[in-house]
C-alpha positions in Angstrom: -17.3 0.5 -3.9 -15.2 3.2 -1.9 -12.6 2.4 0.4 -10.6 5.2 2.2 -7.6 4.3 3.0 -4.3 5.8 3.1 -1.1 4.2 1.6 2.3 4.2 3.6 5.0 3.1 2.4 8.1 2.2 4.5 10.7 0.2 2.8 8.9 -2.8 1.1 6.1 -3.1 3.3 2.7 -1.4 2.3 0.2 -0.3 5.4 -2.9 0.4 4.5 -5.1 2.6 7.1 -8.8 2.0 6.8 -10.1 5.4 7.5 -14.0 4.2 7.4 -15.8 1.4 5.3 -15.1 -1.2 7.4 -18.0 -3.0 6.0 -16.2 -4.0 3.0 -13.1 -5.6 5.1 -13.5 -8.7 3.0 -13.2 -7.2 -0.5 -10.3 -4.6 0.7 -8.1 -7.7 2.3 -8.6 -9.1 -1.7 -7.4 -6.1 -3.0 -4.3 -6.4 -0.9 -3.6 -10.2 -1.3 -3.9 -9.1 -5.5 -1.6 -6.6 -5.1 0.9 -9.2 -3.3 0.9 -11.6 -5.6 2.1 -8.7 -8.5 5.4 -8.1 -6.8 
């Protein structure tokens, strides 16, 4: 599975930029609420 995205950090929130691939919206917006609930 490939996602491009870019990561921006500014302060503690996290933006990801979906640069193409938005067929896989559901799995990237997983990733994401994983990478929440580590912090």
């Amino acid at each position: 599975m490939k996602i491009a995205s870019r990561i921006v950090r500014s302060s503690r929130y996290i933006i990801f930029k979906l640069c193409s691939s938005y067929a896989y919206k559901n799995d990237f917006y997983e990733i994401v609420a994983n990478i929440h609930k580590l912090e």
